[in-house]
Biotite code that builds the C-alpha atoms (Angstrom):
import biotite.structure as struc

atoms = struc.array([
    struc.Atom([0.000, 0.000, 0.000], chain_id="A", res_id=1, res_name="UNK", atom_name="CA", element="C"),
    struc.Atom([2.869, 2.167, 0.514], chain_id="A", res_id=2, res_name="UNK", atom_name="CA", element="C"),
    struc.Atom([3.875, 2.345, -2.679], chain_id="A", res_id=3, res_name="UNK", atom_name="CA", element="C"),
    struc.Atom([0.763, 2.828, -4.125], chain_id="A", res_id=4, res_name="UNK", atom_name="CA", element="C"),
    struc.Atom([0.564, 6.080, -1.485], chain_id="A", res_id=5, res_name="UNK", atom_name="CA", element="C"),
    struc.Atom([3.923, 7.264, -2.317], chain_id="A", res_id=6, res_name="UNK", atom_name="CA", element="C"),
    struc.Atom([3.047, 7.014, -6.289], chain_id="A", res_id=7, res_name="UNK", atom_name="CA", element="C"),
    struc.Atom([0.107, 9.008, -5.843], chain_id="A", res_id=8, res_name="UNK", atom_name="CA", element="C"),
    struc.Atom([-0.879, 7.479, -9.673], chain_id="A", res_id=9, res_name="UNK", atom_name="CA", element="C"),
    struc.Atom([1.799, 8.848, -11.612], chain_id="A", res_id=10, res_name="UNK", atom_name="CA", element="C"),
    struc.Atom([3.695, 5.990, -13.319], chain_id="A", res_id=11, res_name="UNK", atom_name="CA", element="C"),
    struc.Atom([7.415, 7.384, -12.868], chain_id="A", res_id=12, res_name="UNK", atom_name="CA", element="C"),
    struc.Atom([6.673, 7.873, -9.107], chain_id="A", res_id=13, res_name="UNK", atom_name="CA", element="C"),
    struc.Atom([5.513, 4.169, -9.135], chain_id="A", res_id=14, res_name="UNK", atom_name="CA", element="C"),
    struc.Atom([8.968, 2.650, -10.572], chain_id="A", res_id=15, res_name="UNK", atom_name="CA", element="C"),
    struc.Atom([11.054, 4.990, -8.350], chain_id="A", res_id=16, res_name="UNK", atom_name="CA", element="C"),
    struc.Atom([8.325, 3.894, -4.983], chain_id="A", res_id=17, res_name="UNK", atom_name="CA", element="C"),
    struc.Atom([8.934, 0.139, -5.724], chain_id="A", res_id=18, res_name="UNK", atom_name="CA", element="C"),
    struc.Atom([12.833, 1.104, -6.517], chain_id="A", res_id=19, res_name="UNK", atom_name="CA", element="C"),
    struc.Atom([12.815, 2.298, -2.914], chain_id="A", res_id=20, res_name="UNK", atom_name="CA", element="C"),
    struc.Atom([10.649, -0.696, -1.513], chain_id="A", res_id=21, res_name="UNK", atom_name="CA", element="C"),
    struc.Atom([13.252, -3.039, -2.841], chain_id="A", res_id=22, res_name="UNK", atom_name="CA", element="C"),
    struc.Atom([15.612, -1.236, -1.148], chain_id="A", res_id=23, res_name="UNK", atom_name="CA", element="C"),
    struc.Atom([14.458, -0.716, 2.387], chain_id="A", res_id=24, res_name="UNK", atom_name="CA", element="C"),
    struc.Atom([10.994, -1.083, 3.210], chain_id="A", res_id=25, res_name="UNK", atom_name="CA", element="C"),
    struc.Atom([11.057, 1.022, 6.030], chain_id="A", res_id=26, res_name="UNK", atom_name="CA", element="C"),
    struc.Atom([11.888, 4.132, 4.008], chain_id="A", res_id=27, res_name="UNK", atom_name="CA", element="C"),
    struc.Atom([8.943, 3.592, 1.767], chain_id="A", res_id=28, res_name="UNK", atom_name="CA", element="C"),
    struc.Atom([6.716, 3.310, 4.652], chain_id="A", res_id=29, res_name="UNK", atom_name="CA", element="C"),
    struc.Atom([8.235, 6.945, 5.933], chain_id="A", res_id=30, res_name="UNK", atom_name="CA", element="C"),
    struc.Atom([8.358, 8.432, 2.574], chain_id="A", res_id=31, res_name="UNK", atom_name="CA", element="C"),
    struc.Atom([4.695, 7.675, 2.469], chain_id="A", res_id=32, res_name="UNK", atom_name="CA", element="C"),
    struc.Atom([3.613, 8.882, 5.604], chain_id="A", res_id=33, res_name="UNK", atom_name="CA", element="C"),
    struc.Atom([3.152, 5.164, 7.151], chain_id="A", res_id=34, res_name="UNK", atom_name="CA", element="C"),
    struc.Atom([5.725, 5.369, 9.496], chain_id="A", res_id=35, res_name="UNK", atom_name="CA", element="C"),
    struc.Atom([4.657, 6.840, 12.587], chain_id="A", res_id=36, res_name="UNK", atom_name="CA", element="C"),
    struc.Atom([1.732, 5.780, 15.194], chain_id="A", res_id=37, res_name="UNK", atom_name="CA", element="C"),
    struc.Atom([-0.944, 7.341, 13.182], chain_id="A", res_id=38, res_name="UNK", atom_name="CA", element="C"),
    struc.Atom([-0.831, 5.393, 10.128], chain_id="A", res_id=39, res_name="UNK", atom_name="CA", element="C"),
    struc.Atom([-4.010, 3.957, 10.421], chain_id="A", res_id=40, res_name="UNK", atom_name="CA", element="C"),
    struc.Atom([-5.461, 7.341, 10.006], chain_id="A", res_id=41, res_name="UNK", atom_name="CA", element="C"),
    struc.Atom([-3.114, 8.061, 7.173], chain_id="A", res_id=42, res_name="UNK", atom_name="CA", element="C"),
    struc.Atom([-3.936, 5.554, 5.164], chain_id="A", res_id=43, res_name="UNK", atom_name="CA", element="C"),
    struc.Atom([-7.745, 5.827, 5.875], chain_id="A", res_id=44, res_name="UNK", atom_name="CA", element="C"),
    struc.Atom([-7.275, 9.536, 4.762], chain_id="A", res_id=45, res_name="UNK", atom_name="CA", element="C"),
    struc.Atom([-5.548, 8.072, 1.637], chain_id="A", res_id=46, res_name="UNK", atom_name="CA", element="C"),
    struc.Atom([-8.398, 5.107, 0.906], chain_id="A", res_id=47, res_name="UNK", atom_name="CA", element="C"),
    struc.Atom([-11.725, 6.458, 2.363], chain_id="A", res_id=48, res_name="UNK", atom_name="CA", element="C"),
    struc.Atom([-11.952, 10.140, 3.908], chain_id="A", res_id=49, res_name="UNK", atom_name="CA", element="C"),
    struc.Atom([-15.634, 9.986, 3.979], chain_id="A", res_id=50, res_name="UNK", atom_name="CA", element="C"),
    struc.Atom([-15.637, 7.680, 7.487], chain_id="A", res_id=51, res_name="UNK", atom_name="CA", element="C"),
    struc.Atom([-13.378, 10.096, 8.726], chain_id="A", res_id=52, res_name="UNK", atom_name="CA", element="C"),
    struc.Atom([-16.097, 12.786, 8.655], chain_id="A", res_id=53, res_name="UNK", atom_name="CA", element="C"),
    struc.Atom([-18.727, 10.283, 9.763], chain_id="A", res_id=54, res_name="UNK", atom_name="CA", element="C"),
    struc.Atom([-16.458, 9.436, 13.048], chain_id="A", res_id=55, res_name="UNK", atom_name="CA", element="C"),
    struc.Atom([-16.356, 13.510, 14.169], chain_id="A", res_id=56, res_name="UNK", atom_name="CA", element="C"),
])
């Protein structure tokens, strides 16, 4: 899922995400904002910001 963050859907950004996966997973998971306690709500930002709203 990182990856697919980091890319944001521009193909370039995809080869150089997975480039950086292969290297060291960990720094994908920072470079995409995964990283730190609050990922969950990162990547629920990233996949569904609606139940965000709903949970306010």
């Amino acid at each position: 899922m990182g990856i697919l963050l980091l890319a944001g859907g521009v193909p370039m950004q995809l080869e150089s995400a997975l480039a950086l996966a292969k290297r060291d997973w960990r720094d994908l998971l920072a470079a995409a904002g995964l990283a730190n306690a609050d990922w969950p709500v990162v990547l629920q930002r990233a996949l569904a910001p609606e139940l965000l709203q709903n949970e306010a």
